[in-house]
N, CA and C atoms as a LAMMPS dump frame, in Angstrom:
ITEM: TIMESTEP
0
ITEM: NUMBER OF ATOMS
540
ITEM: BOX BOUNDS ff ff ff
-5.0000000000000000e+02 5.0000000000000000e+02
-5.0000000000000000e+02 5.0000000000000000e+02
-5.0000000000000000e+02 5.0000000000000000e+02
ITEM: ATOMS id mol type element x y z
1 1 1 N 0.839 -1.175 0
2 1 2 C 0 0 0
3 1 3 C 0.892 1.249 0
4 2 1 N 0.269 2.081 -0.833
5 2 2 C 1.389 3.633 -0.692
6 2 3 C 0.95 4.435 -0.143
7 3 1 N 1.415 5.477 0.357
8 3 2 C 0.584 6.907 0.952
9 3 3 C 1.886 7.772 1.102
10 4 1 N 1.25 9.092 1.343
11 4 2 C 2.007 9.845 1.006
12 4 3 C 1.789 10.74 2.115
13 5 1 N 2.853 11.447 2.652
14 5 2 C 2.471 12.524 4.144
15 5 3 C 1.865 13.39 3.673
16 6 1 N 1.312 14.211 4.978
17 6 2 C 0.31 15.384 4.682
18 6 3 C 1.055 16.361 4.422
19 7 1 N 1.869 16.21 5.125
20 7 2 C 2.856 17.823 4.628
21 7 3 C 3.072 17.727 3.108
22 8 1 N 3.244 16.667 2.668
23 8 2 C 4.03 16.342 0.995
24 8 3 C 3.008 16.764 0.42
25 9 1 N 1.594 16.63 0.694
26 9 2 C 0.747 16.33 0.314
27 9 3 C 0.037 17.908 -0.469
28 10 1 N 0.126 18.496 1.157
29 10 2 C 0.101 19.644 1.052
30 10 3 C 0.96 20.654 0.278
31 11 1 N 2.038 19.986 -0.136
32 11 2 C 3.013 20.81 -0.421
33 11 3 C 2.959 21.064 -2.36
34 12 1 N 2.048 19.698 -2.636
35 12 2 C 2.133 19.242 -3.847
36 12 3 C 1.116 20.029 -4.373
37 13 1 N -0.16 20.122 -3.782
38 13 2 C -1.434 21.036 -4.514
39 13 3 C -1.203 22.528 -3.621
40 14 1 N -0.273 22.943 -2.973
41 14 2 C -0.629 24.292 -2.609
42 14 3 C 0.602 24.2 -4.106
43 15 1 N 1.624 23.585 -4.874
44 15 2 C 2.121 24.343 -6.212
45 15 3 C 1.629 24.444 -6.832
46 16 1 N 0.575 23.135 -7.19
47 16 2 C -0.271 23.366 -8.525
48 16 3 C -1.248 24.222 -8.541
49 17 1 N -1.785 24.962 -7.024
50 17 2 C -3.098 25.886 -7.05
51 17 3 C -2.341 27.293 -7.515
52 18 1 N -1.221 27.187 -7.096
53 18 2 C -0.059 28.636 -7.292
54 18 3 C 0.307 28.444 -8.735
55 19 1 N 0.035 27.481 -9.407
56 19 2 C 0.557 27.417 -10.764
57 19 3 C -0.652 28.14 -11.69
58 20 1 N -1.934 27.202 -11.038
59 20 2 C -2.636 27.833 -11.738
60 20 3 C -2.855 29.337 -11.862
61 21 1 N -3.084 29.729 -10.742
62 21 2 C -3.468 31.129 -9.994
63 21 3 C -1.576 32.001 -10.942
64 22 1 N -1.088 31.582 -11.13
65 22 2 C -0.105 32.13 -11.961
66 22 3 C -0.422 32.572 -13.628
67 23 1 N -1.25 31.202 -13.973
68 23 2 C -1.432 30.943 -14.986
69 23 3 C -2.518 32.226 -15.382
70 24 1 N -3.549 31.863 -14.487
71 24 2 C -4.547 32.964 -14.676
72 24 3 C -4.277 34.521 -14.587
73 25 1 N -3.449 34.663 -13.829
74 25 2 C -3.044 36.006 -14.22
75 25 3 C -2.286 36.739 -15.014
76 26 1 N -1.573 35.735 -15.951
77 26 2 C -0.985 35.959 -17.303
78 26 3 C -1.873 36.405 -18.039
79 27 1 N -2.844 35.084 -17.712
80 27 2 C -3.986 35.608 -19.186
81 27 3 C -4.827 36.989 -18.439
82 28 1 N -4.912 37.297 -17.779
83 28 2 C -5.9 38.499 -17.226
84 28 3 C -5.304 39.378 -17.553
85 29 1 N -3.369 39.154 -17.534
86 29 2 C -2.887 40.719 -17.416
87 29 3 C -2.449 40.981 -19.112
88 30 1 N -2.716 39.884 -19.837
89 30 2 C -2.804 40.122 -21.297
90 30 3 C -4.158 40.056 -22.058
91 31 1 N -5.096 40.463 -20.847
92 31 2 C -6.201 40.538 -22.198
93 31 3 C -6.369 42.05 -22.605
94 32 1 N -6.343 42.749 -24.346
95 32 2 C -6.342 43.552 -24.883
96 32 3 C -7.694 44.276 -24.684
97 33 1 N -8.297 45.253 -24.358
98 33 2 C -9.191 45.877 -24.936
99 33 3 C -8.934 46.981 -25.644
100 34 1 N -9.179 46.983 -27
101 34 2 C -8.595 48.302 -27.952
102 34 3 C -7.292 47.755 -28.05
103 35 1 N -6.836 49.067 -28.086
104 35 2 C -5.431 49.253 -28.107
105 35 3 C -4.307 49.347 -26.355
106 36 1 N -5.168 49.161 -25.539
107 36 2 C -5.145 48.9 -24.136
108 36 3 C -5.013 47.641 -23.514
109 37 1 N -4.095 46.963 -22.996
110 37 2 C -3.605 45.953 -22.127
111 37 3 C -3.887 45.583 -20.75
112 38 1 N -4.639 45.048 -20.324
113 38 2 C -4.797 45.51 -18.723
114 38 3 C -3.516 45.274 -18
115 39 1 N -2.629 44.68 -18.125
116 39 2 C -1.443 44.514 -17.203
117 39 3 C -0.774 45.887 -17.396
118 40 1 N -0.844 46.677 -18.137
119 40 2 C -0.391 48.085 -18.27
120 40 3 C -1.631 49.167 -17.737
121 41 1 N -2.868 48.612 -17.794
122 41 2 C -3.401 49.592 -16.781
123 41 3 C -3.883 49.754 -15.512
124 42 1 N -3.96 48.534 -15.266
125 42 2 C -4.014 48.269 -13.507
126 42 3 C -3.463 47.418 -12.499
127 43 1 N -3.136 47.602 -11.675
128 43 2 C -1.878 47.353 -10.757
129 43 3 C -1.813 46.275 -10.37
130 44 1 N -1.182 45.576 -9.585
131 44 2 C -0.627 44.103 -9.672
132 44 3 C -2.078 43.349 -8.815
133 45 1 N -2.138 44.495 -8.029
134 45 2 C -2.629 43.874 -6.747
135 45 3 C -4.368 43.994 -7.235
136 46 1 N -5.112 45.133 -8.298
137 46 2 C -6.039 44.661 -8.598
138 46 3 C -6.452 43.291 -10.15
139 47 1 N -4.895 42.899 -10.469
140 47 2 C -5.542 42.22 -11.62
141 47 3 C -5.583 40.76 -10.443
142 48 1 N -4.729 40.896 -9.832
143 48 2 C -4.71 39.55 -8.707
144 48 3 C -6.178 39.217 -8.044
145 49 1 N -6.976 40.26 -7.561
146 49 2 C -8.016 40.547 -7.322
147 49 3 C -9.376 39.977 -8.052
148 50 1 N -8.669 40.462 -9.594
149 50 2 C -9.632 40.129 -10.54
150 50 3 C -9.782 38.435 -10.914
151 51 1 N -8.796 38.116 -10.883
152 51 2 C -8.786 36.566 -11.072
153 51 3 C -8.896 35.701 -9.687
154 52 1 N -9.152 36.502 -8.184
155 52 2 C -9.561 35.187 -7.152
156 52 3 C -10.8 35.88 -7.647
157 53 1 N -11.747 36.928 -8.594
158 53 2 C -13.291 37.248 -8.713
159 53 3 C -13.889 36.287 -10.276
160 54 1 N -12.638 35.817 -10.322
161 54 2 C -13.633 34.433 -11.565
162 54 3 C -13.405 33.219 -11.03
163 55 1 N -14.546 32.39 -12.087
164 55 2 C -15.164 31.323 -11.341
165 55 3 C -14.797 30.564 -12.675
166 56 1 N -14.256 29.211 -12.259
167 56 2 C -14.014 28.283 -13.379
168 56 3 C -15.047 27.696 -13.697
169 57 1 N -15.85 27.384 -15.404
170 57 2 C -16.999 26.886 -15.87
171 57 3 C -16.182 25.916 -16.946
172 58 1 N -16.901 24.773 -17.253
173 58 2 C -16.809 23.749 -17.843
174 58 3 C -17.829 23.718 -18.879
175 59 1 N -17.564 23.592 -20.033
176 59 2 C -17.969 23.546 -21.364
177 59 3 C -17.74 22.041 -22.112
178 60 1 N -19.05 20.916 -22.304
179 60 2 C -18.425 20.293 -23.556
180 60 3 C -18.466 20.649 -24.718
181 61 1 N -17.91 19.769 -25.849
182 61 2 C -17.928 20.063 -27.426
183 61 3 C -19.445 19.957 -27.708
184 62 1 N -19.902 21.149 -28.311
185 62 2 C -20.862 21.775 -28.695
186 62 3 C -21.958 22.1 -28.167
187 63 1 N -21.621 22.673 -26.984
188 63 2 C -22.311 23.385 -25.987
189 63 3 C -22.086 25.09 -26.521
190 64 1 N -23.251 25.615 -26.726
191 64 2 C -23.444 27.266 -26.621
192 64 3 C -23.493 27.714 -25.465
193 65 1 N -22.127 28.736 -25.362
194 65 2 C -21.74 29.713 -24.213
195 65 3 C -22.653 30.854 -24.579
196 66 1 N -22.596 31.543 -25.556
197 66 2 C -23.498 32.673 -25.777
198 66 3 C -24.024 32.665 -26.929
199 67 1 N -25.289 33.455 -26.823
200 67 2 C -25.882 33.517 -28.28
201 67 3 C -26.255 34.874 -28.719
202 68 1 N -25.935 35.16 -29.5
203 68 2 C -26.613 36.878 -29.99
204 68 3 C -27.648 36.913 -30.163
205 69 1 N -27.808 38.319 -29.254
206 69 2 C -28.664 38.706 -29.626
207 69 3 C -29.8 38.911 -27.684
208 70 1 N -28.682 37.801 -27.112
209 70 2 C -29.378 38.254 -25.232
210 70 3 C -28.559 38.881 -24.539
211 71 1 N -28.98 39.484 -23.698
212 71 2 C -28.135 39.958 -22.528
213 71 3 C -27.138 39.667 -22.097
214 72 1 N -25.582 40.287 -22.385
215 72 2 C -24.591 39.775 -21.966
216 72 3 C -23.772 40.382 -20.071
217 73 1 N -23.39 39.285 -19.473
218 73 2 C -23.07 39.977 -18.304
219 73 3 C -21.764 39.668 -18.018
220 74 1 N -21.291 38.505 -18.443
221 74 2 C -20.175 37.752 -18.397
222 74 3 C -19.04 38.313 -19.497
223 75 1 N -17.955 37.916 -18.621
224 75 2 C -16.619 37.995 -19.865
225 75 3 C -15.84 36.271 -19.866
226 76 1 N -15.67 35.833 -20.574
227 76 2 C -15.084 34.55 -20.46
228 76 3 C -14.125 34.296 -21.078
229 77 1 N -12.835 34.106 -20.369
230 77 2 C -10.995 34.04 -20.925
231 77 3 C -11.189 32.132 -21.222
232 78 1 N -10.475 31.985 -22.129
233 78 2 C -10.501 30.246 -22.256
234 78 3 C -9.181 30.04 -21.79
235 79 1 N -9.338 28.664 -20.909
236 79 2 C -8.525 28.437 -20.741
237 79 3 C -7.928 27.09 -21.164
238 80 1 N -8.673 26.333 -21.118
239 80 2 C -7.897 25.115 -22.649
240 80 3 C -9.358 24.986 -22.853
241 81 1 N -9.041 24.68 -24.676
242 81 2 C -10.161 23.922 -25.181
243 81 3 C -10.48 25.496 -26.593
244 82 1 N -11.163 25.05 -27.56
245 82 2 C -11.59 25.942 -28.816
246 82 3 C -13.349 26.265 -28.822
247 83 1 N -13.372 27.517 -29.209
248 83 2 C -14.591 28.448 -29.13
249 83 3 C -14.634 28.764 -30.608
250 84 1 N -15.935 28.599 -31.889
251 84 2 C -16.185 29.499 -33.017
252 84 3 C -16.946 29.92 -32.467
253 85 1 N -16.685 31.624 -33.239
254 85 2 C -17.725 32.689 -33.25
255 85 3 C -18.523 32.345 -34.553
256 86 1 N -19.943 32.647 -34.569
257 86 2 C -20.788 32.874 -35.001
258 86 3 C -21.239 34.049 -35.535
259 87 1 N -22.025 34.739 -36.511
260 87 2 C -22.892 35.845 -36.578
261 87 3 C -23.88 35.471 -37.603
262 88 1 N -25.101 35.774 -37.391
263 88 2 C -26.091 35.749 -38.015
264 88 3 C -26.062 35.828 -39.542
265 89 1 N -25.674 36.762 -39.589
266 89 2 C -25.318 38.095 -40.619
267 89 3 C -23.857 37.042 -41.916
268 90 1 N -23.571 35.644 -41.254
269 90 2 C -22.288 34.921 -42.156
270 90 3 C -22.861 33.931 -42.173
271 91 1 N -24.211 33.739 -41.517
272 91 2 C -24.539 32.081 -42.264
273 91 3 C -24.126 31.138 -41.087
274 92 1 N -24.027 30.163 -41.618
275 92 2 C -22.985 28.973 -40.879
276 92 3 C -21.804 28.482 -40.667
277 93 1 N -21.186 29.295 -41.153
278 93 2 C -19.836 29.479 -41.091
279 93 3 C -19.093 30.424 -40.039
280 94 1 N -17.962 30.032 -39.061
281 94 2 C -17.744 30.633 -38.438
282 94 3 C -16.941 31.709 -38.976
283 95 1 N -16.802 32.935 -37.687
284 95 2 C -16.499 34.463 -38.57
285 95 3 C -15.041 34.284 -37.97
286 96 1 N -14.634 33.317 -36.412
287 96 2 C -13.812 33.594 -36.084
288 96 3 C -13.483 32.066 -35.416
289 97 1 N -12.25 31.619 -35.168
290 97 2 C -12.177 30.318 -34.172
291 97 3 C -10.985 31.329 -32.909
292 98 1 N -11.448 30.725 -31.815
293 98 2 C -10.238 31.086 -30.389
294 98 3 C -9.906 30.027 -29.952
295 99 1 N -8.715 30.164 -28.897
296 99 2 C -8.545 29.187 -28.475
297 99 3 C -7.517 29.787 -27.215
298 100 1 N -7.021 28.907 -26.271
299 100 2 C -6.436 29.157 -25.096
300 100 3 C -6.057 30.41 -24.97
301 101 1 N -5.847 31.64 -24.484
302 101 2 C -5.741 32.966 -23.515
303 101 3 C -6.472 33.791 -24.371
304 102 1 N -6.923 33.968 -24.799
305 102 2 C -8.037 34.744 -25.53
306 102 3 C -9.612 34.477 -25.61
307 103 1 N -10.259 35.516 -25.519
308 103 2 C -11.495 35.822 -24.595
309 103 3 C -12.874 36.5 -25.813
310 104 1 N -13.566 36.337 -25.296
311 104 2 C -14.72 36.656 -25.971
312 104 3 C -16.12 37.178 -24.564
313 105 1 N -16.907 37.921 -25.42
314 105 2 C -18.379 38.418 -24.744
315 105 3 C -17.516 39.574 -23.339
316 106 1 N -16.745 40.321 -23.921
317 106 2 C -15.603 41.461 -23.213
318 106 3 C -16.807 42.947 -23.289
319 107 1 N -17.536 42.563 -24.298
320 107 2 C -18.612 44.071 -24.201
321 107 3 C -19.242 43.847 -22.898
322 108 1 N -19.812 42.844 -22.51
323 108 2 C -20.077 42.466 -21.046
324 108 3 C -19.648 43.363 -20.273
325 109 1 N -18.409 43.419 -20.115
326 109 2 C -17.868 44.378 -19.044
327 109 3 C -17.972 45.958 -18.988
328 110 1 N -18.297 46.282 -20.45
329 110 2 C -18.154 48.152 -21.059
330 110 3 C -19.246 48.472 -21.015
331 111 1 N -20.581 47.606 -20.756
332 111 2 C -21.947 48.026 -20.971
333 111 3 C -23.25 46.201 -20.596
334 112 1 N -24.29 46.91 -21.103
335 112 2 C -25.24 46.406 -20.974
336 112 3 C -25.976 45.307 -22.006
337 113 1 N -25.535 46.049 -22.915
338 113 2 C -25.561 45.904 -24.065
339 113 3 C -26.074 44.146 -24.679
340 114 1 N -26.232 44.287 -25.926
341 114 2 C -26.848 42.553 -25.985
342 114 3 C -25.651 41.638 -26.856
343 115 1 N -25.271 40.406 -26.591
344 115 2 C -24.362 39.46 -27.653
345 115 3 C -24.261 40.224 -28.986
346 116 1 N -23.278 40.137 -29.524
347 116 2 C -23.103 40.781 -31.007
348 116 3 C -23.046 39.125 -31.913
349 117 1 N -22.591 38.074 -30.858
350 117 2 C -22.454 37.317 -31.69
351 117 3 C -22.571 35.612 -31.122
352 118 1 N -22.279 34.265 -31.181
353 118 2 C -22.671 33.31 -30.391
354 118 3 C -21.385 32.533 -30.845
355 119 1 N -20.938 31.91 -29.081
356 119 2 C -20.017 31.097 -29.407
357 119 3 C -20.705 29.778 -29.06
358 120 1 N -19.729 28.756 -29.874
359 120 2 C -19.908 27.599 -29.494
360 120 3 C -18.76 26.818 -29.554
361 121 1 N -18.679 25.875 -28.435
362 121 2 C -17.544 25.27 -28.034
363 121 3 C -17.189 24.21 -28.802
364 122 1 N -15.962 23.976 -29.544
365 122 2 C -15.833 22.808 -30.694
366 122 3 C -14.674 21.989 -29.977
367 123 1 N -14.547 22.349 -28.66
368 123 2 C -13.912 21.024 -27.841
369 123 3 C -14.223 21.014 -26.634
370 124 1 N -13.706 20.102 -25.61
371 124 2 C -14.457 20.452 -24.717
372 124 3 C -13.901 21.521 -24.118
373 125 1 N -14.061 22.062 -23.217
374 125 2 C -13.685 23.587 -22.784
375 125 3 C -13.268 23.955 -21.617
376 126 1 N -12.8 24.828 -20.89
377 126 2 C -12.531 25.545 -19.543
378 126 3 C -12.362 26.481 -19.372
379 127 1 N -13.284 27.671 -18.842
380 127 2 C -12.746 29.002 -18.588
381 127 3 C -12.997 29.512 -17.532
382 128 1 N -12.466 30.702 -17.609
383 128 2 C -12.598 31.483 -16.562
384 128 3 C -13.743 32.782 -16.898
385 129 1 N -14.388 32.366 -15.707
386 129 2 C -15.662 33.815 -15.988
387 129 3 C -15.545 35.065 -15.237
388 130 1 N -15.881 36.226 -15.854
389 130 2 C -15.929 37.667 -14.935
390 130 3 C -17.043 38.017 -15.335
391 131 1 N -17.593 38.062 -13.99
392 131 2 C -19.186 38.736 -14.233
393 131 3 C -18.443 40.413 -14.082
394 132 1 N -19.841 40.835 -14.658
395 132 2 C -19.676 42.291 -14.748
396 132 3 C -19.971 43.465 -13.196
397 133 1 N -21.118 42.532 -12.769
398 133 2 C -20.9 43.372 -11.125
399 133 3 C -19.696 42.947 -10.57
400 134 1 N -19.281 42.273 -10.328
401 134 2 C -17.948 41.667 -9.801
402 134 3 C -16.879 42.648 -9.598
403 135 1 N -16.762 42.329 -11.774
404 135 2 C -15.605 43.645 -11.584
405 135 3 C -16.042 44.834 -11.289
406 136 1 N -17.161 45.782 -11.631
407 136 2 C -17.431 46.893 -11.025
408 136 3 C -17.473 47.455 -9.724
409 137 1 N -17.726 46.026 -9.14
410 137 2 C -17.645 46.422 -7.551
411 137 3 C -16.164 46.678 -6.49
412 138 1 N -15.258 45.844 -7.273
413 138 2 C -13.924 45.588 -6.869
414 138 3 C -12.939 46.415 -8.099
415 139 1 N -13.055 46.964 -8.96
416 139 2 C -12.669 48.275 -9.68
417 139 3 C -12.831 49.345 -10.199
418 140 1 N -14.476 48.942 -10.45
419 140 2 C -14.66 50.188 -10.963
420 140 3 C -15.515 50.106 -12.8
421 141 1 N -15.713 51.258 -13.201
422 141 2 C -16.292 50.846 -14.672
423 141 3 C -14.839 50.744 -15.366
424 142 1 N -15.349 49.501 -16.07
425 142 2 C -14.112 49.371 -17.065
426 142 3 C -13.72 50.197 -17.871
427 143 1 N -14.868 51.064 -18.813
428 143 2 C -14.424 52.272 -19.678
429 143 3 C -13.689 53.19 -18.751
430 144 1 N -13.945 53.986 -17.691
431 144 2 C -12.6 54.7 -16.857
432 144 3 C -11.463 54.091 -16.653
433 145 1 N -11.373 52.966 -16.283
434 145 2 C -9.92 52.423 -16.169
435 145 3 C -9.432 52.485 -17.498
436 146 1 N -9.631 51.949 -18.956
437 146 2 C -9.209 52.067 -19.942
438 146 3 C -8.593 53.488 -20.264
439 147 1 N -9.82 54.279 -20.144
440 147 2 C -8.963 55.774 -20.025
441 147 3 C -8.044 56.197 -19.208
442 148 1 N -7.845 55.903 -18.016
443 148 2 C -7.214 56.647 -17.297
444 148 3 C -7.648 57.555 -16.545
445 149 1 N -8.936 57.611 -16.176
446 149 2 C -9.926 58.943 -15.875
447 149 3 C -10.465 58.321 -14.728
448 150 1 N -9.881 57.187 -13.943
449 150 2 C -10.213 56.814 -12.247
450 150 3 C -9.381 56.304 -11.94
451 151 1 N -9.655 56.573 -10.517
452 151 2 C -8.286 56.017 -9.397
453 151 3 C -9.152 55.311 -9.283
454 152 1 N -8.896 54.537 -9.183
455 152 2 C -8.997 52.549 -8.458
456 152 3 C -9.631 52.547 -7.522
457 153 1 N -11.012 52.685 -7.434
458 153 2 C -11.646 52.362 -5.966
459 153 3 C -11.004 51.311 -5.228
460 154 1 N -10.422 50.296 -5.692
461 154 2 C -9.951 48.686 -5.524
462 154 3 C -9.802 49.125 -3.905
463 155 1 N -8.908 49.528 -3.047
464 155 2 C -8.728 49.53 -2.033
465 155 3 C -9.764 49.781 -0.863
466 156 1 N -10.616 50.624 -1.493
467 156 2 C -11.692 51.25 -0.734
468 156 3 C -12.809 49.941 -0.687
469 157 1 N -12.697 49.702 -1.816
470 157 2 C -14.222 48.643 -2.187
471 157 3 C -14.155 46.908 -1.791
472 158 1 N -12.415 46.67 -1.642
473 158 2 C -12.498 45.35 -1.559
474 158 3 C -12.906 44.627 -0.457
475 159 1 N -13.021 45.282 1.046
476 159 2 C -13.554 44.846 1.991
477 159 3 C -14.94 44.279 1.667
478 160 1 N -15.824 45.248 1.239
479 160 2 C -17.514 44.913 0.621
480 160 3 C -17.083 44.155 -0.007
481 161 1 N -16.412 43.586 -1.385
482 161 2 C -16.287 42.954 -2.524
483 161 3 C -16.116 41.535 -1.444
484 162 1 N -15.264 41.338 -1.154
485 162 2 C -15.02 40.142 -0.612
486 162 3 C -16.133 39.5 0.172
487 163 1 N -16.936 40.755 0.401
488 163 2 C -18.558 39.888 1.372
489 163 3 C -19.679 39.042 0.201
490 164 1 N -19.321 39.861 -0.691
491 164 2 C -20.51 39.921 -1.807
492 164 3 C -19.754 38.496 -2.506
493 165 1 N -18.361 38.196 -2.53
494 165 2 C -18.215 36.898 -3.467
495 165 3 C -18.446 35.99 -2.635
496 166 1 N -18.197 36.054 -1.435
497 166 2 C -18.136 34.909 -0.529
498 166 3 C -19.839 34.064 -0.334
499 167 1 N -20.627 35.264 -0.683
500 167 2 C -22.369 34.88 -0.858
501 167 3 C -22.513 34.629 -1.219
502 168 1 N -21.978 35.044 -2.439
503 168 2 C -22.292 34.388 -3.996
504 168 3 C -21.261 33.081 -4.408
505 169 1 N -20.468 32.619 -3.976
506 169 2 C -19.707 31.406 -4.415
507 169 3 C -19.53 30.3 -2.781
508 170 1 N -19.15 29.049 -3.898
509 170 2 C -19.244 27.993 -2.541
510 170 3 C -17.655 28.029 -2.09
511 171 1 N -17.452 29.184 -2.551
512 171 2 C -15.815 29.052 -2.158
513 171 3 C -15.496 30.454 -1.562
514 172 1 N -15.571 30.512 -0.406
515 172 2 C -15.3 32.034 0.306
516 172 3 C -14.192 31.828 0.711
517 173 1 N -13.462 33.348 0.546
518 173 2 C -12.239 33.82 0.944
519 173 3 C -12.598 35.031 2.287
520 174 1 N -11.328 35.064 2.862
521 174 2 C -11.392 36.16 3.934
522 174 3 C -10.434 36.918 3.67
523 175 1 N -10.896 38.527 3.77
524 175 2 C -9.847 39.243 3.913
525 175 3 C -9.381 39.419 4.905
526 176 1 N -8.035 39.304 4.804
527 176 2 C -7.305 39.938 5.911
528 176 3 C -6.247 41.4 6.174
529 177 1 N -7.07 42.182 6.787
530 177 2 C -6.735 43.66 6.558
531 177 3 C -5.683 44.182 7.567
532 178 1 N -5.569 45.78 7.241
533 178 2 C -4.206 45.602 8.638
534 178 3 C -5.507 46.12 9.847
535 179 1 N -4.72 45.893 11.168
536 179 2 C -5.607 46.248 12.168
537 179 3 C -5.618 47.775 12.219
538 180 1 N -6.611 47.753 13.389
539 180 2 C -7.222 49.451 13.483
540 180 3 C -6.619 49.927 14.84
């Protein structure tokens, strides 16, 4: 029989959770909007922020993530697995294929606004989701940060933020702040 100590044990998935949690913030701090980078516009400590505020979703092959034309709230970074875009307006043919660190349904975050277009998953899938209150609550509107035209609530707001994910997910975190 084999087994393995707890310390080892421990030692083995606190790398791979740090690998991931590495991983994810590559892709967060390289996703483009415009001509704008977020790892060039907001600071270490809110893109870190932004990725313990997504939630990993599971996609099989040919499952629809979004469809144009409803309410979008979500932003979704892939993280393995391939997404075609769709549009009405091209038939059946896809307009676009993605695949690992690149993201789709990003208007989500700039507005209210409805799908421009529908993906569907042509493998099976994994991503990472950002709802749009999420980030607003823990940064701010995304169009100001892009500009440059707000300071970062991030510090002020993350105490609340951290109440509001912990309600909303089966996975709560605690902040730990300096004392008073």
């Amino acid at each position: 029989m084999w087994y393995i100590e707890r310390n080892d044990y421990r030692g083995i998935t606190g790398q791979y959770k740090l690998k991931q949690m590495n991983f994810a913030v590559e892709l967060v701090k390289n996703l483009k909007f415009g001509d704008k980078v977020l790892g060039q516009v907001m600071q270490p400590s809110e893109i870190d922020a932004m990725v313990l505020a997504t939630q990993i979703r599971l996609f099989k092959k040919g499952d629809t993530i979004i469809r144009e034309g409803e309410r979008g709230d979500m932003l979704y970074i892939i993280d393995t697995g391939t997404v075609d875009v769709y549009k009405k307006s091209s038939g059946d043919k896809p307009v676009a294929s993605l695949r690992s660190g690149q993201f789709f349904g990003e208007k989500a975050l700039l507005s209210e606004d409805v799908r421009q277009a529908t993906c569907v998953a042509t493998s099976d899938l994994k991503c990472l989701m950002l709802m749009r209150e999420d980030f607003n609550i823990m940064l701010g509107d995304l169009k100001d940060l892009l500009e440059g035209s707000s300071s970062s609530s991030f510090n002020s707001n993350v105490s609340d933020a951290t109440g509001i994910f912990a309600s909303n997910s089966s996975e709560a975190f605690k902040y730990v702040g300096e004392e008073n």
